[in-house]
VEXDREN-2710 file (C-alpha; in Angstrom, 1 decimal):
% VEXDREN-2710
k/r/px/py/pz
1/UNK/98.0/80.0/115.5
2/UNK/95.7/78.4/112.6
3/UNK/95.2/74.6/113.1
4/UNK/97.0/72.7/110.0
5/UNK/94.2/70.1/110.3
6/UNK/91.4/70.5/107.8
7/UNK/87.8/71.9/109.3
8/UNK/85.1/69.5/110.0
9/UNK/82.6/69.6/107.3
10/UNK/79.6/71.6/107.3
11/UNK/76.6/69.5/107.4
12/UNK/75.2/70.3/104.0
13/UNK/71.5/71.6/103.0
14/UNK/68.6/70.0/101.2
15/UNK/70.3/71.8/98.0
16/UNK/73.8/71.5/98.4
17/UNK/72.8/67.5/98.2
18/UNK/70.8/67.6/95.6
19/UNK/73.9/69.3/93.7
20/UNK/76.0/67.2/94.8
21/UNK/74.3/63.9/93.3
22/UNK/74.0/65.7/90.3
23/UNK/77.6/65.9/89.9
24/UNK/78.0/62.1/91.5
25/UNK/75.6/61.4/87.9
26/UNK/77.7/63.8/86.0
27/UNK/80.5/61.6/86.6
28/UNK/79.6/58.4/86.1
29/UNK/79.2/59.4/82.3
30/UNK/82.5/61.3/81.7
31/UNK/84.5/63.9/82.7
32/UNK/82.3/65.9/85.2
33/UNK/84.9/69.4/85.0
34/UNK/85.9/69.4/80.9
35/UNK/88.6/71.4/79.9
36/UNK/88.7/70.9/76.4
37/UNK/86.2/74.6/75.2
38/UNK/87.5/76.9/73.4
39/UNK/85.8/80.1/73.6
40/UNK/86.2/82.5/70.8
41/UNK/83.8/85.5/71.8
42/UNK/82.9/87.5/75.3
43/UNK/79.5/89.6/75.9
44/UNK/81.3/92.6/75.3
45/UNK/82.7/91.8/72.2
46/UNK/79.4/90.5/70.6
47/UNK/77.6/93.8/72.2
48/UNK/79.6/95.9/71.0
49/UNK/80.2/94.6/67.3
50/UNK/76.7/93.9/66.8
51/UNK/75.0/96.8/68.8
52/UNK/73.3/97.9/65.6
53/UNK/73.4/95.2/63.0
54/UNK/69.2/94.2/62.9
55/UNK/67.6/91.2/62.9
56/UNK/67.0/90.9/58.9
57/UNK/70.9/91.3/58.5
58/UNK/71.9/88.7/61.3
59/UNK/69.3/86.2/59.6
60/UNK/71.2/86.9/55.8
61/UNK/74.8/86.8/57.1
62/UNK/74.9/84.3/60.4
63/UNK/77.8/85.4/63.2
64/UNK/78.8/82.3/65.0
65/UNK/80.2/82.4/68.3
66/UNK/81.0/80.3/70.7
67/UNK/80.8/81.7/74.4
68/UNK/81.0/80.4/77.7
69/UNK/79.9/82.1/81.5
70/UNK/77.8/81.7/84.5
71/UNK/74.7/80.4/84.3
72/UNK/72.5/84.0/86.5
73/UNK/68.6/83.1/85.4
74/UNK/67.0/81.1/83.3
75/UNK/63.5/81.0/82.1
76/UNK/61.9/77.2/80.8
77/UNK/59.3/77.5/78.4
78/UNK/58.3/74.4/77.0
79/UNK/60.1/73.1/73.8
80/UNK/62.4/76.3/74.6
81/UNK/64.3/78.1/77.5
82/UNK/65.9/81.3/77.5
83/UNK/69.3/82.0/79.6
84/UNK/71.4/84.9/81.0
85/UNK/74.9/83.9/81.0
86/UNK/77.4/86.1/82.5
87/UNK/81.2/86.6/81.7
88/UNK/84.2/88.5/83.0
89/UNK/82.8/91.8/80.5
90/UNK/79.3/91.3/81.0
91/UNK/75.6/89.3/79.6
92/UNK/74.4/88.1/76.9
93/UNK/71.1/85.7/76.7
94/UNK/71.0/81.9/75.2
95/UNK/67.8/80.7/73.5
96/UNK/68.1/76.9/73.8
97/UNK/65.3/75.1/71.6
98/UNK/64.9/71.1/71.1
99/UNK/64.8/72.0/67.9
100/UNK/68.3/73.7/67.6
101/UNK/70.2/71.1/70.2
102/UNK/68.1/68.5/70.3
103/UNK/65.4/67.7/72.8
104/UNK/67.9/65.6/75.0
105/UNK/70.5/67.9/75.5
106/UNK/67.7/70.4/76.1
107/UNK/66.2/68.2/78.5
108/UNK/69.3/68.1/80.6
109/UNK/69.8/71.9/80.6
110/UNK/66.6/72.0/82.5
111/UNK/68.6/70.5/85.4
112/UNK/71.2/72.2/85.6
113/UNK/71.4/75.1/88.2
114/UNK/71.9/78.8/88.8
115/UNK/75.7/79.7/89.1
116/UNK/76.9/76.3/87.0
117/UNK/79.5/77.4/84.2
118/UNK/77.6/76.8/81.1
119/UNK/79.5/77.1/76.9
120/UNK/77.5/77.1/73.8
121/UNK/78.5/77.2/70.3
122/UNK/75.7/78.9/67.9
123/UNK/74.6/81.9/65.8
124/UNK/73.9/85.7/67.2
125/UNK/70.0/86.7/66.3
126/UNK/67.8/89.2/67.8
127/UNK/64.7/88.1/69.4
128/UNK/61.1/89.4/68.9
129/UNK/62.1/92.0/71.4
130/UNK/65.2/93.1/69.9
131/UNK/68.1/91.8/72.7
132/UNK/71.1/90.3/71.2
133/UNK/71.0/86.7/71.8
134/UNK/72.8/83.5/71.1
135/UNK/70.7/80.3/69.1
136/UNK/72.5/77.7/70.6
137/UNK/73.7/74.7/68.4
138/UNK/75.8/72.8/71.0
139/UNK/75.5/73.0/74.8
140/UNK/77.8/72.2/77.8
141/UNK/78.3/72.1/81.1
142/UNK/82.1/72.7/82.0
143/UNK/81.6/73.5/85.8
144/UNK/79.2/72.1/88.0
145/UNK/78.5/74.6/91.2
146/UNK/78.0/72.7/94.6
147/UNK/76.6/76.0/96.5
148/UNK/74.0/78.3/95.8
149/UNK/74.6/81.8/94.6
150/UNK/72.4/85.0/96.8
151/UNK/68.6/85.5/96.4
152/UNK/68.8/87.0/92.8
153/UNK/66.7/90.3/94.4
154/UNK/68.8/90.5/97.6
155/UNK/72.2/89.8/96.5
156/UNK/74.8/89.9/99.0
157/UNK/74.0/92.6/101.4
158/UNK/75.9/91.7/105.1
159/UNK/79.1/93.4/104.5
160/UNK/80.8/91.2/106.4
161/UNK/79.8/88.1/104.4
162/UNK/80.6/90.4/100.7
163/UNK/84.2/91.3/102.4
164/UNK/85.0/87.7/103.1
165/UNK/83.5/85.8/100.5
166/UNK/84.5/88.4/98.0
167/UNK/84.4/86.1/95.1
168/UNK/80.3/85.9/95.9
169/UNK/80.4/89.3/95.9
170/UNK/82.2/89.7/92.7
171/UNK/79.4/87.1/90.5
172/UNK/76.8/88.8/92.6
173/UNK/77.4/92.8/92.6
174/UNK/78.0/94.6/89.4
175/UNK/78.9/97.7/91.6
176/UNK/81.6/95.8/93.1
177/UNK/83.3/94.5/90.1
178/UNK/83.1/98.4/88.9
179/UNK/84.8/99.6/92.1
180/UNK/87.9/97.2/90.9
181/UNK/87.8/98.3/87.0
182/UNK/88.5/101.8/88.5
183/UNK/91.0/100.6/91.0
184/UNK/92.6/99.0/87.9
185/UNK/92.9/102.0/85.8
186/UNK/94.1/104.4/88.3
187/UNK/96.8/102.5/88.9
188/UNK/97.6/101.7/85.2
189/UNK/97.5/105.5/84.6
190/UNK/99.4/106.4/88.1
191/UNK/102.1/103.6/86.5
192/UNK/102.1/105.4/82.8
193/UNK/102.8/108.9/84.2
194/UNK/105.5/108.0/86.6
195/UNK/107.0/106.1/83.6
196/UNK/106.9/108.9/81.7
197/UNK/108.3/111.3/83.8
198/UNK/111.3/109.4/83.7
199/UNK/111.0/107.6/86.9
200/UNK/112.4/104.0/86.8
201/UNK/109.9/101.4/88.7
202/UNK/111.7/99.5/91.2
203/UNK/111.2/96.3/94.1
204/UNK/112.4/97.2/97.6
205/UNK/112.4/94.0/100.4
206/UNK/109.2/93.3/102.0
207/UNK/111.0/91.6/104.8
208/UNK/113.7/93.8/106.6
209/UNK/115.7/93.9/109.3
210/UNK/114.9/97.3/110.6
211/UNK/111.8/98.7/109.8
212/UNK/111.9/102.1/108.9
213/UNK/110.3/104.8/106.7
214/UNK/107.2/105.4/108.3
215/UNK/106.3/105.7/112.6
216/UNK/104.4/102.6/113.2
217/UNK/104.3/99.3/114.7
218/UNK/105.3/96.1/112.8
219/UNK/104.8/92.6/112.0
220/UNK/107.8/90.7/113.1
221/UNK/108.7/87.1/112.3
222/UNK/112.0/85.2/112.7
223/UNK/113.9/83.8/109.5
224/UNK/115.1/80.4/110.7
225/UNK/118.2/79.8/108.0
226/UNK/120.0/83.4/109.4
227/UNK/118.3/83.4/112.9
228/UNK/117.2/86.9/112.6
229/UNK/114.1/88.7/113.8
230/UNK/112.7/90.6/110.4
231/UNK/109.8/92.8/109.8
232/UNK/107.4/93.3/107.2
233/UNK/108.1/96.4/106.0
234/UNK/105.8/99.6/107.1
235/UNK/107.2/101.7/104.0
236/UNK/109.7/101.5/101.4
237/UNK/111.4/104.7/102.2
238/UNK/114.7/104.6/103.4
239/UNK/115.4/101.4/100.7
240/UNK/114.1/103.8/97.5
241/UNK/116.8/106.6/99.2
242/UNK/119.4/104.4/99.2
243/UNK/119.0/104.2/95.1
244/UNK/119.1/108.0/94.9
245/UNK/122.4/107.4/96.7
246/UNK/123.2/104.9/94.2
247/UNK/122.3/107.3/91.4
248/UNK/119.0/106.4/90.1
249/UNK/117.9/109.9/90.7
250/UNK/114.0/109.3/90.1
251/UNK/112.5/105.7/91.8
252/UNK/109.1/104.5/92.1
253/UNK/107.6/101.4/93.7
254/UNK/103.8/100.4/94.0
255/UNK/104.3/98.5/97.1
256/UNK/102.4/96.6/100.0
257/UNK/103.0/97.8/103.1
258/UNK/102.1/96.1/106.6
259/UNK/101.4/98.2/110.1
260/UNK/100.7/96.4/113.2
261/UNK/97.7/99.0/114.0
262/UNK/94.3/99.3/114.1
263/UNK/91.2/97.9/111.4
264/UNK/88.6/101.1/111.1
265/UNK/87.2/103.0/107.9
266/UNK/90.6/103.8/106.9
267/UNK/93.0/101.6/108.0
268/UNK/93.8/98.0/107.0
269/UNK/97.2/95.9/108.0
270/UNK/98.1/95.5/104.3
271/UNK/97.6/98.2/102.4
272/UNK/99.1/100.0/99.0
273/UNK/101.2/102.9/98.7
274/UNK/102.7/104.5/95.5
275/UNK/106.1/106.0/97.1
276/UNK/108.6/108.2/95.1
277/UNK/111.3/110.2/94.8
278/UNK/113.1/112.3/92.3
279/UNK/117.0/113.9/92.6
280/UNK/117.3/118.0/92.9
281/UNK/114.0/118.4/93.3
282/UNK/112.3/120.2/96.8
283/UNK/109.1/120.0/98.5
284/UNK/107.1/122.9/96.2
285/UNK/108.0/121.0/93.2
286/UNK/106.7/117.5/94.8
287/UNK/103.3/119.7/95.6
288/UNK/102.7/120.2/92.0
289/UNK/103.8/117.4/90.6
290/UNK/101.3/114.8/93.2
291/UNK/98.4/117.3/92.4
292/UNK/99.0/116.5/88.8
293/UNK/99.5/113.0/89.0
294/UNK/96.2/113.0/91.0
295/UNK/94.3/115.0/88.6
296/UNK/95.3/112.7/86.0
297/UNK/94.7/109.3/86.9
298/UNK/91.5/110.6/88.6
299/UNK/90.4/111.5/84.4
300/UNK/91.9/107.9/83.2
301/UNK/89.9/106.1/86.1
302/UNK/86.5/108.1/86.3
303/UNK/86.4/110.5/83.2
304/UNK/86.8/113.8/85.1
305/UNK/88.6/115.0/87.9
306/UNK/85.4/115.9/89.4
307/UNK/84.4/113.5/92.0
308/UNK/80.5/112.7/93.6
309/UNK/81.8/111.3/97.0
310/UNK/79.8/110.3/99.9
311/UNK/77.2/113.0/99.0
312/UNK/79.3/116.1/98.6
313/UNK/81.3/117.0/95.3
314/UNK/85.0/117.0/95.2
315/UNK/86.8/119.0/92.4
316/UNK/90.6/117.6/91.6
317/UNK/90.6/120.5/88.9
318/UNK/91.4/123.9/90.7
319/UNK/95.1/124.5/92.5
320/UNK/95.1/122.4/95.2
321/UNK/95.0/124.9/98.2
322/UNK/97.9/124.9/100.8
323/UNK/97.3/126.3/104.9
324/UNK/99.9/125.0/107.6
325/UNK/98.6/123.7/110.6
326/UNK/97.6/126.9/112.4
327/UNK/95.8/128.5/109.4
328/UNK/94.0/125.4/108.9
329/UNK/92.9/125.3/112.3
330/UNK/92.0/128.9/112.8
331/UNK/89.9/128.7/109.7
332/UNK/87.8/126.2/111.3
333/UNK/88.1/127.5/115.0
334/UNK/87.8/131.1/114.3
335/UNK/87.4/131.4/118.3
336/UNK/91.1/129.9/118.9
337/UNK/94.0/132.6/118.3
338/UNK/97.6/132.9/116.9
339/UNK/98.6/133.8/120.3
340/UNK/96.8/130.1/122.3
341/UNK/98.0/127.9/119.5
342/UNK/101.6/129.1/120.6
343/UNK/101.3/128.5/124.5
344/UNK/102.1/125.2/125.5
345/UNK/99.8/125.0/128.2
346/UNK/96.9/126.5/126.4
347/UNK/97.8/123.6/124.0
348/UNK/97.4/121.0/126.3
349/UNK/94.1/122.1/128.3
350/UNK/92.3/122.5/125.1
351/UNK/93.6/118.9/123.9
352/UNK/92.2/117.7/127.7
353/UNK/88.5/119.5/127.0
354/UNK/88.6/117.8/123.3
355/UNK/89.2/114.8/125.2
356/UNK/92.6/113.8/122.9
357/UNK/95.9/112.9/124.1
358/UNK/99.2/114.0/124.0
359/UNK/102.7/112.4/124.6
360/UNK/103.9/114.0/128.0
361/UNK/106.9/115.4/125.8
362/UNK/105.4/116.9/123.2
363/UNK/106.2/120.4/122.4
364/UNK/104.0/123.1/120.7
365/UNK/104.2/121.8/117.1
366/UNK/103.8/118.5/118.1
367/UNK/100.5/119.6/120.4
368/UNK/99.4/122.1/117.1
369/UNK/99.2/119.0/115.0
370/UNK/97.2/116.9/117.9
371/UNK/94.7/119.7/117.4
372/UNK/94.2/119.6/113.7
373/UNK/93.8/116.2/113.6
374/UNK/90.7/116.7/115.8
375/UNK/89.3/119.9/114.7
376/UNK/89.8/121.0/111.3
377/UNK/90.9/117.8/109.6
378/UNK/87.9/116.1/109.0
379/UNK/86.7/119.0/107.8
380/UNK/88.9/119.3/104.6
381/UNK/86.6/118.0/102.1
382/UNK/88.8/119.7/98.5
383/UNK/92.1/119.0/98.2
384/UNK/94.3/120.6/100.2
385/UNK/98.3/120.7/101.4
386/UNK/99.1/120.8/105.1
387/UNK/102.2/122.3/105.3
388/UNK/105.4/123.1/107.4
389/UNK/104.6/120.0/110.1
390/UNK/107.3/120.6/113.3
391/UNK/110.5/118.4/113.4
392/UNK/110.0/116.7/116.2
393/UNK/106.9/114.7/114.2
394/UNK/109.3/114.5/110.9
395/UNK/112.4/112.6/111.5
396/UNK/113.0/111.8/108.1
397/UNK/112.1/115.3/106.7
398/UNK/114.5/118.2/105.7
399/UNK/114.4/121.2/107.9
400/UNK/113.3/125.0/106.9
401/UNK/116.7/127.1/106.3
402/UNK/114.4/129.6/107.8
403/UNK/112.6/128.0/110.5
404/UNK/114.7/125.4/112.0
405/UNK/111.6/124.3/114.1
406/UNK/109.3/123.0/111.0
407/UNK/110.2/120.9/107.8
408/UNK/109.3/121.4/104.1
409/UNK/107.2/118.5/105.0
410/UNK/103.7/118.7/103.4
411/UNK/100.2/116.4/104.0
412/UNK/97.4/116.4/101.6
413/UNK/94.2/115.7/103.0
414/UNK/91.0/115.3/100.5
415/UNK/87.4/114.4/102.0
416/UNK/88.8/115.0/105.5
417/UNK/91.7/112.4/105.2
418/UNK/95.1/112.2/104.6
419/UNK/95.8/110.8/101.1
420/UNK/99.6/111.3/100.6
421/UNK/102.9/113.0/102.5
422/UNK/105.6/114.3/101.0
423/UNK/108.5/116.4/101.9
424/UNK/112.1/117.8/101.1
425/UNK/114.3/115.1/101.8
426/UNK/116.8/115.1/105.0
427/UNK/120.5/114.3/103.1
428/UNK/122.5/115.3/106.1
429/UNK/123.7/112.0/107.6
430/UNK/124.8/113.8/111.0
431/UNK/121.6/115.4/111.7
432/UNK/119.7/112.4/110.2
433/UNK/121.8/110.7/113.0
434/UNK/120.7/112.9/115.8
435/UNK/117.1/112.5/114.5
436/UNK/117.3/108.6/114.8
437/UNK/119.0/108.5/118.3
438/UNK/115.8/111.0/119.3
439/UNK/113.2/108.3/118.0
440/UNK/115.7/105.1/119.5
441/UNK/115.3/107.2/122.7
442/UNK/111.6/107.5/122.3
443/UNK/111.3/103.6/121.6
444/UNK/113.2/102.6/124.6
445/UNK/110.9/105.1/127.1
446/UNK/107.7/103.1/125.4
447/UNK/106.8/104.7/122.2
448/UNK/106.5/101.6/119.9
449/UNK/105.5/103.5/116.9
450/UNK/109.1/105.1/117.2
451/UNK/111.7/104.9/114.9
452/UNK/114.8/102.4/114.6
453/UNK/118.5/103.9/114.4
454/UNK/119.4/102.3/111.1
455/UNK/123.3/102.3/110.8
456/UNK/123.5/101.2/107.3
457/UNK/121.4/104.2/106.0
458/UNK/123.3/106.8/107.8
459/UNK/126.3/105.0/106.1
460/UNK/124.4/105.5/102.7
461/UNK/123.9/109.0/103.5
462/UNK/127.5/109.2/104.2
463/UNK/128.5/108.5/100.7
464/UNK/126.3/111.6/99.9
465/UNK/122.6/111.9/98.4
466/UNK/121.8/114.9/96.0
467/UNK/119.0/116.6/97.5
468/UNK/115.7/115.5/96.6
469/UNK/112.0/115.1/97.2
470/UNK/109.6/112.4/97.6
471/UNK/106.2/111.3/98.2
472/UNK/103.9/108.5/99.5
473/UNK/100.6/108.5/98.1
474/UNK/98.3/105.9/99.6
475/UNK/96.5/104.2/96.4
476/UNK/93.6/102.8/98.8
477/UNK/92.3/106.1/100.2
478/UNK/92.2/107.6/96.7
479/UNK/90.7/104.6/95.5
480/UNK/88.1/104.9/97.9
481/UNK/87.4/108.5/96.3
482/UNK/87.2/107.5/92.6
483/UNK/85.0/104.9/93.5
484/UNK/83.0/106.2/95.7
485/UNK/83.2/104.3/98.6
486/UNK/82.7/104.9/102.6
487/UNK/85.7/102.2/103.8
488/UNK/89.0/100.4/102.7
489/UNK/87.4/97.0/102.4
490/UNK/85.2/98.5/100.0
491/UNK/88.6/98.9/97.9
492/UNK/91.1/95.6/99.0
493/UNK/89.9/92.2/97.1
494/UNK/90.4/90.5/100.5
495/UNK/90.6/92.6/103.4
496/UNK/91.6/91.4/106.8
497/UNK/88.9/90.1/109.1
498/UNK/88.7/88.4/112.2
499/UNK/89.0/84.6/111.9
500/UNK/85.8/82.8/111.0
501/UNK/85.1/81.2/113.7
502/UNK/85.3/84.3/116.2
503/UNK/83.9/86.9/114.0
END
């Protein structure tokens, strides 16, 4: 538990003080944190309109501006200084002159510090070397900064200090601020497409009181006024399927889900899923429809839908491929067979060599799929759909007509991980009620990650669901791809870290 009293202080360095009695002055002469700037133009903006305009015509028709950012470097040279001054959309450079604010207000810009929030009022000029610049008439200081920012050359480089200081990271680290634009725009676009496929966007509870969807351990907590455990939810799933029920025959939510599992590369607790679902619709429609949706926002985020990653060059563009778990594996394993990946107890000695485990239990498809996971699927770099994945791992999946033994359950896997699942969707309640009394079964012999029997979805299913198809897409892993980045954090404002004082 976190202690409610506030930290000691940390004993404060030679600068921090001299900061701090700089702002002690500050106030003694008004207020020290104004509010009252109004600022009119960004660095964009003023980049972009003027980009060409030359110094001759900025002279004959002045542009005034007033602007307002962080104060990055600064360079004092006699009766004038020059300034960078960043904003949300970028730089631009002051010129501060004694001449053009007077030599006192001049005089006390010399003081001021790196990282302090600065505003000017002025024209736009170009200087003898042709950048853009502001010829500041009025001058202010609207937020003092009590801690220093990075070395300007080393930035912020311990990932550990960028992941939990983010908003260091974020003044410091164009790259960073980049990775968030992208994350931005993907899911604008993934938003605009659902949309307009006809898909109404929708809020399912955060807090349940079964947690279901999804095999995975959860957060629980206790709600005091109706003396319940809850759970934050692990997937939005069987809530979204109650609305087909209802009649909403295509939902979507953009939702934060929470598993009680390990922190690595690609895991966080909290994390973002796009799920979705859509009436009379089966799993080889959902196939092309996520490939498209990929494709597209992938264009809207990046400008193409093909992808430098991690050193090796992933194409969106082609037909995704599709392999079920044995010809994945034998593709990569050419020395296993079709006849070993059906014996049981091949199965299982091979897991032992590889040094992976299995549930006592499991049968072949459920061994099959321990396999892939540690043979061929870190080695699907291009976009690719798993398919037909073995009932006993799918309880919420609808079974081949067929092949009783697999579901039209697919995975795709892009860079060698799993980036969304999708699958026909089980609308029988009875055998969606032996399924669930298999995975209460499971739970109660020790499986934690096992499934509740939810009564009240069984009772939705009873009223009858069309048949459908959905999909959960994980918006952090394929962030992670557009952007060009090795881990999660990279791709979550805040990720979850050990506590301060025990990292």
């Amino acid at each position: 538990m976190s202690d409610a009293n506030p930290p000691e202080s940390e004993p404060l360095t030679s600068i921090e003080a001299e900061r701090r009695a700089k702002l002690a002055r500050l106030r003694q002469t008004g207020p020290a944190f104004p509010n009252d700037f109004v600022r009119t133009d960004t660095a964009a903006q003023l980049h972009s309109r003027y980009a060409h305009a030359t110094r001759e015509e900025l002279e004959h028709q002045p542009v005034a501006v007033a602007v307002a950012g962080r104060l990055m470097l600064r360079r004092l040279q006699g009766k004038v200084s020059f300034a960078t001054v960043q904003d949300g959309s970028g730089r631009i450079q002051f010129f501060v002159s004694d001449a053009d604010t007077g030599a006192e207000t001049h005089e006390a810009f010399r003081h001021w510090d790196i990282g302090d929030i600065v505003a000017a009022r002025g024209v736009l000029f170009r200087t003898n070397r042709g950048e853009l610049s502001v010829r500041c008439k009025e001058l202010r200081l609207l937020a003092k900064a009590l801690r220093p920012l990075p070395d300007k050359f080393h930035g912020l480089a311990d990932h550990e200090t960028r992941y939990r200081q983010r908003y260091v990271d974020l003044i410091m680290n164009e790259s960073t601020r980049q990775v968030f634009q992208i994350r931005s725009r993907a899911v604008a676009e993934l938003r605009r497409l659902m949309t307009e496929q006809g898909f109404l966007e929708v809020e399912t509870p955060m807090l349940q009181l079964i947690p279901g969807g999804a095999a995975a351990r959860p957060f629980v907590t206790h709600h005091h006024a109706l003396d319940a455990d809850m759970y934050l939810r692990i997937a939005p799933e069987l809530f979204l399927k109650r609305l087909v029920v209802g009649g909403f025959e295509r939902v979507f939510e953009i939702n934060r889900n929470f598993r009680n599992e390990g922190i690595s590369p690609r895991h966080n607790p909290e994390f973002t899923m796009l799920e979705f679902y859509a009436a009379y619709q089966d799993v080889r429609w959902m196939m092309d429809f996520t490939e498209q949706l990929l494709r597209q926002a992938a264009v809207a985020a990046t400008g193409s839908a093909t992808l430098a990653y991690q050193g090796q060059t992933i194409d969106l563009a082609p037909r995704f491929e599709r392999l079920t778990i044995a010809q994945a594996i034998l593709r990569h394993r050419p020395g296993y067979s079709e006849a070993s990946l059906s014996d049981r107890d091949w199965l299982r000695q091979e897991l032992g060599r590889l040094g992976a485990q299995a549930a006592p239990a499991a049968g072949v498809g459920s061994l099959q799929l321990t396999l892939f996971e540690h043979t061929a699927e870190p080695l699907l770099a291009q976009p690719t759909f798993i398919i037909d994945y073995p009932v006993e791992v799918s309880p919420l999946a609808r079974a081949s007509d067929q092949r009783p033994d697999i579901t039209e359950r697919f995975e795709l896997f892009i860079a060698g991980r799993e980036t969304a699942n999708g699958f026909s969707e089980l609308n029988d309640p009875e055998d969606q009620a032996e399924r669930f009394r298999r995975q209460a079964q499971a739970k109660q012999a020790g499986d934690e990650e096992a499934m509740y029997y939810d009564a009240d979805y069984i009772r939705a299913l009873e009223y009858g669901m069309p048949p459908a198809a959905g999909c959960g897409i994980g918006v952090d892993r394929f962030v992670m791809l557009l952007a060009d980045v090795p881990s999660i954090r990279d791709v979550i404002l805040f990720p979850h870290l050990r506590p301060e004082d025990s990292a």
